[in-house]
N, C-alpha and C positions, 0 to 999 in steps of 0.2 A: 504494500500500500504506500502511494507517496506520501514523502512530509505533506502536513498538516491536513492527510484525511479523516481519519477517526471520525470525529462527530461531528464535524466541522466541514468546510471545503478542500480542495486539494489547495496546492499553494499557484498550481496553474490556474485552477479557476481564478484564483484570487488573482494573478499577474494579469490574465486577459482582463477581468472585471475592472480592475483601476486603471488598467491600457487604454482599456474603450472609454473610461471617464476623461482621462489623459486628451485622450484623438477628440474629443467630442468639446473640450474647454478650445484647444484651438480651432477646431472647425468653427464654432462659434464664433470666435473672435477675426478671425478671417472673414466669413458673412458677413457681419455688423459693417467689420472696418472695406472691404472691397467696393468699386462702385458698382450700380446696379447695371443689369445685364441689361440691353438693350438690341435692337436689333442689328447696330452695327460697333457696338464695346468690342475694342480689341480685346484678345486674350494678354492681360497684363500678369505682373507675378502674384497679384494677390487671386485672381481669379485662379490663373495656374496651381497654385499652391493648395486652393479649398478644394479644385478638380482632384488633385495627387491626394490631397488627406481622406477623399470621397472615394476614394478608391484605395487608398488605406484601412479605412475603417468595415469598407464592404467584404475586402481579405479577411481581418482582425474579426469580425463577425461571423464567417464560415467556419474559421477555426474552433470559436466559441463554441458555436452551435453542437460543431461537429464532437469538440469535446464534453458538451452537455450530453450531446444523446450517448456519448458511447460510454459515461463515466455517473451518469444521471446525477442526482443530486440529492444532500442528506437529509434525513428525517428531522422533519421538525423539531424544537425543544418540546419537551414536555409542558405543558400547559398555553400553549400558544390558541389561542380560541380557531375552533375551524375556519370563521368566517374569514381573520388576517391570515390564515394558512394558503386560501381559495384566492381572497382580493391579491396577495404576493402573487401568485401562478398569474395569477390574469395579468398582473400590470409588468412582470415578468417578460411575461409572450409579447406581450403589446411592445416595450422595447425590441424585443427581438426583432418583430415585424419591421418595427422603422428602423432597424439599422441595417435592414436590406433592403427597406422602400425606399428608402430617403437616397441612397449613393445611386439606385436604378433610377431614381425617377431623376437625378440631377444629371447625369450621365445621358439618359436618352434625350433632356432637353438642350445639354450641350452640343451632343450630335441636330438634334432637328435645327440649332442655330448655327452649326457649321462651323465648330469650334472645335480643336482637337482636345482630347481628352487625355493626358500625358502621367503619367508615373514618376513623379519628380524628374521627367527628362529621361530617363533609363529605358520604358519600352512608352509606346502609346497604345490604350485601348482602342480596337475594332468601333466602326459606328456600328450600333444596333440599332437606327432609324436613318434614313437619307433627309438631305436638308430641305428643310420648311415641308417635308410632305404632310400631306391633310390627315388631321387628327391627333397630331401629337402638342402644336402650343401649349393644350391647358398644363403641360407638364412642372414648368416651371414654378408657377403659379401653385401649385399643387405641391413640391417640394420645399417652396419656402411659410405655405400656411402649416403642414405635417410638423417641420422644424420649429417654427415659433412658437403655434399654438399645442398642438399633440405632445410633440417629443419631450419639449420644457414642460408639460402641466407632467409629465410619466413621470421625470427625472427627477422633478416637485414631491410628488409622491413620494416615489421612491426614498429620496432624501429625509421628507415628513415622516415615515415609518420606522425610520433606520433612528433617528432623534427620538420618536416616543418609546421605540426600546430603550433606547441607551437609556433615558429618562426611567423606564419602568426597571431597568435592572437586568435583565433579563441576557442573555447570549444570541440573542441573533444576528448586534451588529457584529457583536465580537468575535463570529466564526467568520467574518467577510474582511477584517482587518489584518494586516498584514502583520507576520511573526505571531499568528497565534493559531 
């Protein structure tokens, strides 16, 4: 069994989980600070840079994934009421979800605007839409309401649950902290 499985996480899970918080503070901060996409915004480096972290994180999240389903995840503390047991799994999955919606849907909007989608420079992603073809614009628009409003109110949660253990005493934040 890896260090710090037991009753707890592995310390992978725990590496990828603060990695993705890690990619997700700059992703953010890149959004905010970039100018907005427009129909003819060159690719500059701040755009460049959210493209590469959006394709970082959508890597960084397969891995996840892949190590959730093949290593599952541990049993609840004892006395954790079912219902935060159930609302965790949902708001759980529901990250999961956007952190393969959110890099696919930015990805295909940068292909529909004709924009190459680069790996910090090292390869460039494939298009997986041709440019301005019909049906794809609402994309964009649609990955930065998922980001604003979805992703931040999960992360909110998320955050807000992990405080009222710590607050109540209990070990659930402390199986997801690192060195323990």
């Amino acid at each position: 069994m890896e260090e710090g499985a037991g009753d707890g996480y592995t310390s992978t899970t725990k590496a990828l989980h603060w990695l993705v918080l890690a990619l997700l503070i700059i992703q953010f901060i890149l959004a905010w600070t970039m100018p907005d996409i427009r129909r003819d915004t060159p690719v500059t480096t701040l755009i460049g840079l959210h493209f590469s972290f959006g394709v970082l994180i959508l890597f960084v999240a397969v891995i996840r994934l892949a190590w959730r389903l093949s290593h599952g995840e541990p049993e609840p503390d004892d006395g954790i009421p079912p219902w935060q047991v159930a609302s965790a799994r949902v708001v759980h999955w529901l990250l999961y979800l956007l952190l393969f919606a959110l890099p696919i849907l930015g990805w295909i909007n940068a292909c529909w605007r004709g924009m190459p989608v680069s790996f910090f420079g090292v390869f460039e992603m494939p298009k997986i839409v041709a440019t301005r073809v019909p049906g794809w614009a609402w994309t964009g628009d649609i990955h930065g309401l998922l980001a604003d409003y979805a992703l931040l109110t999960l992360v909110g949660l998320h955050v807000a649950a992990a405080l009222y253990h710590f607050v109540h005493g209990d070990r659930v934040l402390q199986r997801m902290l690192p060195r323990t």
